[in-house]
C-alpha positions as a Markdown table, in Angstrom:
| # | Residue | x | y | z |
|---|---|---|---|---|
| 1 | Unk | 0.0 | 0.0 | 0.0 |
| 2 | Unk | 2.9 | 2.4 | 1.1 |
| 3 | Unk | 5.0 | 1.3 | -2.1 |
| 4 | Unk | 1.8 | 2.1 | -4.4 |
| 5 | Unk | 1.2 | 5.8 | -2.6 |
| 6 | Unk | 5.1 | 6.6 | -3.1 |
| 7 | Unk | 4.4 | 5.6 | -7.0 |
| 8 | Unk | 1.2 | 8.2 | -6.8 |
| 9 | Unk | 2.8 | 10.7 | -5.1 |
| 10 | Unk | 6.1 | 10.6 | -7.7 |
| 11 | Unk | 3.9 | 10.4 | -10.9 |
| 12 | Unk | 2.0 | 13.6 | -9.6 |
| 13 | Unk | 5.1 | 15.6 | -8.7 |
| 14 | Unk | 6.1 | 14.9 | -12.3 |
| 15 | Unk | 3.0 | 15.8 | -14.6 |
| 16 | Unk | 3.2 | 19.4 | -12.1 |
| 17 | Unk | 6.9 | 20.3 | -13.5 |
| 18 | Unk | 5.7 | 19.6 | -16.8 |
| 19 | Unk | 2.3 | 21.5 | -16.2 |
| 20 | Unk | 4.3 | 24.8 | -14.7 |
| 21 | Unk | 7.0 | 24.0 | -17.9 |
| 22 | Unk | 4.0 | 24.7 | -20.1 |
| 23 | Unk | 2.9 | 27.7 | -18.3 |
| 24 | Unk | 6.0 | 29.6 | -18.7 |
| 25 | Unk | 7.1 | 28.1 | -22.0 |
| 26 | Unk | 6.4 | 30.1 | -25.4 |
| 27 | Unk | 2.6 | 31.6 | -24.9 |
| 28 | Unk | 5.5 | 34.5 | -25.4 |
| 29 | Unk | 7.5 | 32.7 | -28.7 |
| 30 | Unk | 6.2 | 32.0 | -31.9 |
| 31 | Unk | 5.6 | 28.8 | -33.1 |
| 32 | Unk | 8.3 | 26.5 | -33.1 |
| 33 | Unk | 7.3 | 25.1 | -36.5 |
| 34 | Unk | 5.0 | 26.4 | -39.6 |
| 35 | Unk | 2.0 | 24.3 | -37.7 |
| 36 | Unk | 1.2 | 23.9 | -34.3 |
| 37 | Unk | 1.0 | 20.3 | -33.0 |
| 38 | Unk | -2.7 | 19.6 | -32.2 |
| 39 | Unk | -2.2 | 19.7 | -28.6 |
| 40 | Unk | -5.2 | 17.9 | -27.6 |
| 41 | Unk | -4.0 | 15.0 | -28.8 |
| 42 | Unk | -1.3 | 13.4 | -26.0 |
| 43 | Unk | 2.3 | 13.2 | -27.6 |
| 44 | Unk | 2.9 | 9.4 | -26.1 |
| 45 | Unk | -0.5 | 8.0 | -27.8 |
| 46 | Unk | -0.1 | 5.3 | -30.0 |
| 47 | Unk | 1.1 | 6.2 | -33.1 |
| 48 | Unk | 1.6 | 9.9 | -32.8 |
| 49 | Unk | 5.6 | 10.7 | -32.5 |
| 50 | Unk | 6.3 | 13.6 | -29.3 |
| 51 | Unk | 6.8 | 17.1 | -31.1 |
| 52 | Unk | 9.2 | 19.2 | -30.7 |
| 53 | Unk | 7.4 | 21.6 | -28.8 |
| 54 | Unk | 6.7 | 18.4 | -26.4 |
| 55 | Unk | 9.7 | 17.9 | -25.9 |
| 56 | Unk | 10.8 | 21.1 | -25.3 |
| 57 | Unk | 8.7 | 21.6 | -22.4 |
| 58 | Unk | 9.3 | 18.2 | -20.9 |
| 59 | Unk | 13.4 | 19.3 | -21.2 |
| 60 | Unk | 12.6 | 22.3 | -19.6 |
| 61 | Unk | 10.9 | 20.7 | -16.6 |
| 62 | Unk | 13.7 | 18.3 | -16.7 |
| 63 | Unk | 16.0 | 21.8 | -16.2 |
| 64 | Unk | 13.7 | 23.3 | -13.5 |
| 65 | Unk | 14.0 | 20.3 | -11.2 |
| 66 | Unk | 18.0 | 19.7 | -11.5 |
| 67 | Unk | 19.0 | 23.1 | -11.8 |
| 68 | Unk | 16.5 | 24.8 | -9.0 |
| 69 | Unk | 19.8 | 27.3 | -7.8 |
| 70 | Unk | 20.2 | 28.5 | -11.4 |
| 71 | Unk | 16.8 | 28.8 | -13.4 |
| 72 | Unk | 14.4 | 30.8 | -11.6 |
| 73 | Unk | 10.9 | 31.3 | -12.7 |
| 74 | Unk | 9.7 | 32.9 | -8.7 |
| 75 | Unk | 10.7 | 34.6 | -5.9 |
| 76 | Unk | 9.5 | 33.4 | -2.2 |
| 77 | Unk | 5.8 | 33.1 | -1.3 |
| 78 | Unk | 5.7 | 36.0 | 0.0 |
| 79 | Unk | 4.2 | 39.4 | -1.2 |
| 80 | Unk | 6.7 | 41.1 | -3.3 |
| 81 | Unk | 6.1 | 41.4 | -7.5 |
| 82 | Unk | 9.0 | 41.3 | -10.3 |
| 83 | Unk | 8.1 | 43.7 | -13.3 |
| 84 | Unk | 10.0 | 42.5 | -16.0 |
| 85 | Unk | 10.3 | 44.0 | -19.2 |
| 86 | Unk | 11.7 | 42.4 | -22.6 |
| 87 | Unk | 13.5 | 43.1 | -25.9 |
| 88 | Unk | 14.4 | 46.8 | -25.1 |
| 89 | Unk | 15.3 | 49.1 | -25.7 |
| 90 | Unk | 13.6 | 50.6 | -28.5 |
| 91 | Unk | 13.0 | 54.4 | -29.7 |
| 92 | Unk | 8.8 | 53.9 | -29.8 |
| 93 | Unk | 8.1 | 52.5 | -26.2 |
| 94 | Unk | 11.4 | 52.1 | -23.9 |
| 95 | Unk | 11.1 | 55.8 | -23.0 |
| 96 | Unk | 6.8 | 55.6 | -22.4 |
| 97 | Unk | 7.3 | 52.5 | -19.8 |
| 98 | Unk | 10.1 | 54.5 | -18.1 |
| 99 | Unk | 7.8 | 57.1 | -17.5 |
| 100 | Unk | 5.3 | 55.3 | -16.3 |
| 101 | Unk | 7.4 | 53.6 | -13.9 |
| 102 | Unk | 8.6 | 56.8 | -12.9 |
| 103 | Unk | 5.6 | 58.1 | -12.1 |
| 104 | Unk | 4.4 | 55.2 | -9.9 |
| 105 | Unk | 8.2 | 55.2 | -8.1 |
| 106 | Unk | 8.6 | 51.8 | -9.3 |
| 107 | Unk | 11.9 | 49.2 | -9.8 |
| 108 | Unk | 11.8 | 47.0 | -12.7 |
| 109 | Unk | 14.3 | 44.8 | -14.5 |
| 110 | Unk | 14.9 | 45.4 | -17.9 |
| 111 | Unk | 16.3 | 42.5 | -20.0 |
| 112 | Unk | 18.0 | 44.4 | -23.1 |
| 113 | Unk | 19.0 | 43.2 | -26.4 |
| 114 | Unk | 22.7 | 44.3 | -27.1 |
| 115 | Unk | 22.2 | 45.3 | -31.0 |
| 116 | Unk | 19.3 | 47.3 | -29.9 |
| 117 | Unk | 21.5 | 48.6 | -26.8 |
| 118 | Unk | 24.1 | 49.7 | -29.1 |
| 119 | Unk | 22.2 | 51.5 | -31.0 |
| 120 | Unk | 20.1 | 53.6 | -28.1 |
| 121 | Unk | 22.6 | 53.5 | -25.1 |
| 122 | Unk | 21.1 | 56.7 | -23.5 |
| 123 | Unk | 17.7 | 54.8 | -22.8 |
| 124 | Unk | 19.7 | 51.9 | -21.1 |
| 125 | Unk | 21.9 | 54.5 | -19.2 |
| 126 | Unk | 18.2 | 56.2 | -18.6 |
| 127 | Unk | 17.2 | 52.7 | -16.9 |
| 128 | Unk | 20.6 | 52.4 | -14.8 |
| 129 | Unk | 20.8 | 55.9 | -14.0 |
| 130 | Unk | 16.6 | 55.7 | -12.2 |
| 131 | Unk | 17.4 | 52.7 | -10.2 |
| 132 | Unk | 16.2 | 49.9 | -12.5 |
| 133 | Unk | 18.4 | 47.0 | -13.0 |
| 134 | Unk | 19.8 | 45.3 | -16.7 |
| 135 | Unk | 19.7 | 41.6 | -17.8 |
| 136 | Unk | 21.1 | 39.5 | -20.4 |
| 137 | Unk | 18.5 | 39.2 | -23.1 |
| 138 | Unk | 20.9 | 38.2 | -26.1 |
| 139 | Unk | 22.5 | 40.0 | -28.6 |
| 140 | Unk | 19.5 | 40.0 | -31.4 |
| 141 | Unk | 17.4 | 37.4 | -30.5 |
| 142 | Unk | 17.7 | 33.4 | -31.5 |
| 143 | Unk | 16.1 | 30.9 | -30.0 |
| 144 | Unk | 19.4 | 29.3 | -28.2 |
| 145 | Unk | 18.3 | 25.4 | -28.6 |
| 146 | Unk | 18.6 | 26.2 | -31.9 |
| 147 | Unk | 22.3 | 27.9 | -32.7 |
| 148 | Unk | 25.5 | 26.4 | -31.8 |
| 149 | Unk | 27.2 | 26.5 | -28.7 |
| 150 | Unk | 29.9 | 28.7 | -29.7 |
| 151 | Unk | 26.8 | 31.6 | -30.7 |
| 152 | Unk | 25.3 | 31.0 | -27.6 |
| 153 | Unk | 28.1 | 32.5 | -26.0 |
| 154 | Unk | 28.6 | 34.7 | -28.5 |
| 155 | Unk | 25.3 | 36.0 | -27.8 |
| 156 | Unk | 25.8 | 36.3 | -24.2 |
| 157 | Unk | 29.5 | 37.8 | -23.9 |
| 158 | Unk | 28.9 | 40.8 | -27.2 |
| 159 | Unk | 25.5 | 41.3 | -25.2 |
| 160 | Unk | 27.7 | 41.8 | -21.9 |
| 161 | Unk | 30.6 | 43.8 | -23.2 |
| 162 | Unk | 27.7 | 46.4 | -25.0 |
| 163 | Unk | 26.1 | 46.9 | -21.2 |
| 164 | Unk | 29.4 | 47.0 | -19.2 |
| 165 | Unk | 30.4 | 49.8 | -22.0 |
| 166 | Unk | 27.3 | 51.8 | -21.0 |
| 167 | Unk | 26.1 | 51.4 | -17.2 |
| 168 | Unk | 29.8 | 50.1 | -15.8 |
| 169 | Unk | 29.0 | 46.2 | -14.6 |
| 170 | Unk | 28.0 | 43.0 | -16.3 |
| 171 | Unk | 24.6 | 41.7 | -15.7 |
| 172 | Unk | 24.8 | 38.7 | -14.1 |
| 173 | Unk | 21.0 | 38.0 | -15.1 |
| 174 | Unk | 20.1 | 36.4 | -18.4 |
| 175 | Unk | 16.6 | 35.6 | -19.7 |
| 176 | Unk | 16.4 | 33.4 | -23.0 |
| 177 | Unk | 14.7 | 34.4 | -26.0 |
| 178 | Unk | 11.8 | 32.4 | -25.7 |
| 179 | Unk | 12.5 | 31.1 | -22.1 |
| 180 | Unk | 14.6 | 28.4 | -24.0 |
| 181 | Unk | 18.0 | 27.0 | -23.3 |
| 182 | Unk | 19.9 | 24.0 | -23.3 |
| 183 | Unk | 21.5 | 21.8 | -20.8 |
| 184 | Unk | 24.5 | 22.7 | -21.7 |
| 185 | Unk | 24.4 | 26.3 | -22.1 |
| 186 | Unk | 22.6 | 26.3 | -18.7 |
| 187 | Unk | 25.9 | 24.5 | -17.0 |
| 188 | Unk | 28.0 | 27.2 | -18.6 |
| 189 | Unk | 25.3 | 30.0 | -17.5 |
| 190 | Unk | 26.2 | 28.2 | -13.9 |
| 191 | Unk | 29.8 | 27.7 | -14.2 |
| 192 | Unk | 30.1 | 31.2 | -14.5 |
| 193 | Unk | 28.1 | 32.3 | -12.1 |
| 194 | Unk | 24.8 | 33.5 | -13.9 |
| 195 | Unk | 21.7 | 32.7 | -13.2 |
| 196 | Unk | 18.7 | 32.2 | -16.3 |
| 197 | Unk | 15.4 | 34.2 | -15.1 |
| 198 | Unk | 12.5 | 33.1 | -16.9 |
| 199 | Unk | 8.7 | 34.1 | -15.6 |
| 200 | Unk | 5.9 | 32.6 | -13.6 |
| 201 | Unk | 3.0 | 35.5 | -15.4 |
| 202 | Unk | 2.9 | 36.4 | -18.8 |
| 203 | Unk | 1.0 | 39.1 | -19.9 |
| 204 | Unk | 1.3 | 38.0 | -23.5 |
| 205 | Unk | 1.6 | 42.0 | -24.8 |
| 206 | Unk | 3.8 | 40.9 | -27.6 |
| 207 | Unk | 0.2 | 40.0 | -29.4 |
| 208 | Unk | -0.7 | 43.9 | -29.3 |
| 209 | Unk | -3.2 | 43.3 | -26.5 |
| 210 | Unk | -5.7 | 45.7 | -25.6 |
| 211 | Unk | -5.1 | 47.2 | -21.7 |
| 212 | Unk | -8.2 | 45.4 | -20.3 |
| 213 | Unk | -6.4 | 41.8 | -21.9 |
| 214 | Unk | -3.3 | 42.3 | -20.9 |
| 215 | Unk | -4.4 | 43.8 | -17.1 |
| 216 | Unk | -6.5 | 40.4 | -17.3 |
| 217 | Unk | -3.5 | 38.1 | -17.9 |
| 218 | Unk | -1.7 | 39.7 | -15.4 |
| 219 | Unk | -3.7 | 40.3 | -12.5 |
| 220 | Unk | -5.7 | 36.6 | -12.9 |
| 221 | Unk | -2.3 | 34.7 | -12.4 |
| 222 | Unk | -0.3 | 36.9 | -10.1 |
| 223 | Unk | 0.8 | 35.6 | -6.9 |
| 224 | Unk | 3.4 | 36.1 | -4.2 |
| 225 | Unk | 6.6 | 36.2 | -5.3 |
| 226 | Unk | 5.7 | 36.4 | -9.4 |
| 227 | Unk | 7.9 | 37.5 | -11.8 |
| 228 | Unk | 5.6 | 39.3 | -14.6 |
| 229 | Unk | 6.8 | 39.6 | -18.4 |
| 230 | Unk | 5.7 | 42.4 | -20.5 |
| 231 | Unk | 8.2 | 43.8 | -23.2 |
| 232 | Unk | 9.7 | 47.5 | -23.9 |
| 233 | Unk | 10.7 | 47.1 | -27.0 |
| 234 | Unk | 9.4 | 45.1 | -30.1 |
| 235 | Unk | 9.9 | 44.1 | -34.1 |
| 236 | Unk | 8.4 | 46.5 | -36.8 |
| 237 | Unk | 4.7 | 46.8 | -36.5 |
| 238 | Unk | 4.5 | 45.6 | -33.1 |
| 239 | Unk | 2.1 | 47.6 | -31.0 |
| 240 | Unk | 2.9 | 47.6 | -27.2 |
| 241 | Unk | 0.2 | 50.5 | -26.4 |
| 242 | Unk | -2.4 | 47.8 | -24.7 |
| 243 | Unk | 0.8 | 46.9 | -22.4 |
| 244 | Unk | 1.7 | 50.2 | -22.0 |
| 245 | Unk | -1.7 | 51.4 | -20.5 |
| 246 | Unk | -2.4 | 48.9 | -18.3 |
| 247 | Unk | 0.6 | 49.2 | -16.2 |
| 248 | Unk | -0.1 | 52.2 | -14.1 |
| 249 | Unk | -3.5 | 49.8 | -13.3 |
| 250 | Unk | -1.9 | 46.8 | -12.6 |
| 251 | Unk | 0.5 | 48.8 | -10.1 |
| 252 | Unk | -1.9 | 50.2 | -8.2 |
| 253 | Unk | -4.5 | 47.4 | -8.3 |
| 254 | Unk | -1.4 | 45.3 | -7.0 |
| 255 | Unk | -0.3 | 47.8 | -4.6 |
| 256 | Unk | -3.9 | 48.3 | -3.2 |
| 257 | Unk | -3.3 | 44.4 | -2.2 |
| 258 | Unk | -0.4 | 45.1 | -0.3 |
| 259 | Unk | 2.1 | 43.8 | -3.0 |
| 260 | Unk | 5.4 | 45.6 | -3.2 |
| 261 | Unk | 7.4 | 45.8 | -6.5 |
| 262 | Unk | 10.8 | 44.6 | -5.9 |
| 263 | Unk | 14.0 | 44.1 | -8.3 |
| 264 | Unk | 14.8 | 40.6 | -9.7 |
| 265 | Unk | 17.8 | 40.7 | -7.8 |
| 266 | Unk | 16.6 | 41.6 | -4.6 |
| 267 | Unk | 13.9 | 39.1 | -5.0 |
| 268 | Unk | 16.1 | 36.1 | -4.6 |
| 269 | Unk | 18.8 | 38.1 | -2.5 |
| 270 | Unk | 21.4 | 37.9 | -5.7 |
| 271 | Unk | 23.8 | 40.5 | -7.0 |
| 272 | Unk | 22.6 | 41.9 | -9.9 |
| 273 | Unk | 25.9 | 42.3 | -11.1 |
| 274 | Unk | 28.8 | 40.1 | -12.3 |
| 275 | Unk | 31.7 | 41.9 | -11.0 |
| 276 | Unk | 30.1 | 41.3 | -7.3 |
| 277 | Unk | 30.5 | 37.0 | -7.7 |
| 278 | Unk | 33.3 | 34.8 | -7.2 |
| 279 | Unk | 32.9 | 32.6 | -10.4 |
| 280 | Unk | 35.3 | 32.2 | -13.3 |
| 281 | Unk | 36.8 | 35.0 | -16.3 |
| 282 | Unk | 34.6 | 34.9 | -18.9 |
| 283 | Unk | 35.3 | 33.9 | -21.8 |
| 284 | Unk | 34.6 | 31.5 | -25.1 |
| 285 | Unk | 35.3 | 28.1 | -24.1 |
């Protein structure tokens, strides 16, 4: 009876990391193929080979559980929020979140693309010089499962050198395009002392939501310690206005809960910069 209940208790713990896998995966990537797999289907039934969005999330889960230390999706239980803002910065809506952020006297972390940050460095020295902090977001924006090792770095160190150049340290915070990344890039991420911040709520603003859908996908999955993704920046003809009026809502609606807004750093009591670890010199390997 005790063997069968250990056998329950294991196969439940499992289909949860791949449930919260899927929750943080790709609603925020584009499809990883022309056609969607028909997800209401299972992967394993007879007949039907896993897809590669399958097994994506099911490698990601696999990453959660044995890297816990160095792939963070949360913070503790406990009523602080992450604002967390992608793929800036850019000349149409960087500037417009800053000000709103201003406004509410809030801290947010911004996750910067270095060919974008080299060609606007005054709105990332904007973003150092009001107290928000800068992450790792690439250098323009694969999805790293599917470059070579050697780019993956690539993408990271460029990406590092273009930030140290403008605000003085070197994030030690990376998000993945995509929330994707290897095994093995994640034990280099590690080696060296990063850590890979993905997100627990996404507002899905990339779509060019209205403000009442993207306040919706925020505020009916925020928790305790979430780490909210909405994006400052986007490709041509993306439209970030939705995202961009609902934030001064979602602050106070958050705030009138008793939330506080927090750094991503200071959420799970990490430097935020490289210079302040102990790991290795970086570089290619």
């Amino acid at each position: 009876m005790l063997k069968r209940l250990l056998i329950c208790i294991v196969l439940l713990f499992s289909m949860c990391e791949v449930t919260f896998a899927l929750s943080i995966l790709p609603n925020s990537s584009p499809p990883l193929s022309p056609e969607q797999p028909d997800t209401s289907v299972p992967a394993n039934s007879a007949g039907v080979k896993p897809s590669a969005r399958d097994k994506q999330i099911s490698s990601l889960a696999q990453l959660y559980h044995k890297y816990p230390e160095t792939i963070k999706t949360r913070g503790e239980r406990i009523k602080q929020i992450a604002l967390t803002f992608d793929d800036a910065p850019d000349s149409r809506f960087t500037a417009q979140v800053l000000d709103v952020l201003d406004k509410h006297h809030v801290k947010a972390t911004f996750f910067v693309i270095g060919e974008r940050a080299k060609k606007h460095p005054e709105l990332v020295a904007r973003m150092n010089r009001e107290g928000h902090s800068i992450g790792n977001h690439s250098y323009n924006h694969p999805q790293f499962s599917k470059i070579s090792f050697d780019s993956f770095q690539d993408q990271i160190l460029k990406t590092e050198q273009i930030i140290h150049q403008i605000v003085g340290y070197s994030p030690r915070l990376i998000r993945p395009p995509y929330g994707d990344i290897t095994e093995s890039q994640l034990k280099w991420a590690k080696a060296h002392g990063y850590k890979i911040i993905n997100w627990n709520v996404d507002s899905l603003d990339w779509k060019g939501l209205s403000k009442e859908e993207v306040k919706k996908n925020i505020l009916s999955s925020v928790g305790p310690g979430s780490i909210i993704l909405q994006h400052a920046g986007g490709g041509e003809g993306s439209d970030l206005k939705g995202s961009i009026e609902a934030l001064p809502e979602v602050i106070q609606e958050l705030r009138d809960k008793g939330y506080t807004f927090v750094l991503v750093a200071d959420m799970l009591h990490i430097s935020m910069s490289k210079e302040k670890t102990t790991s290795p010199s970086l570089k290619r390997e």
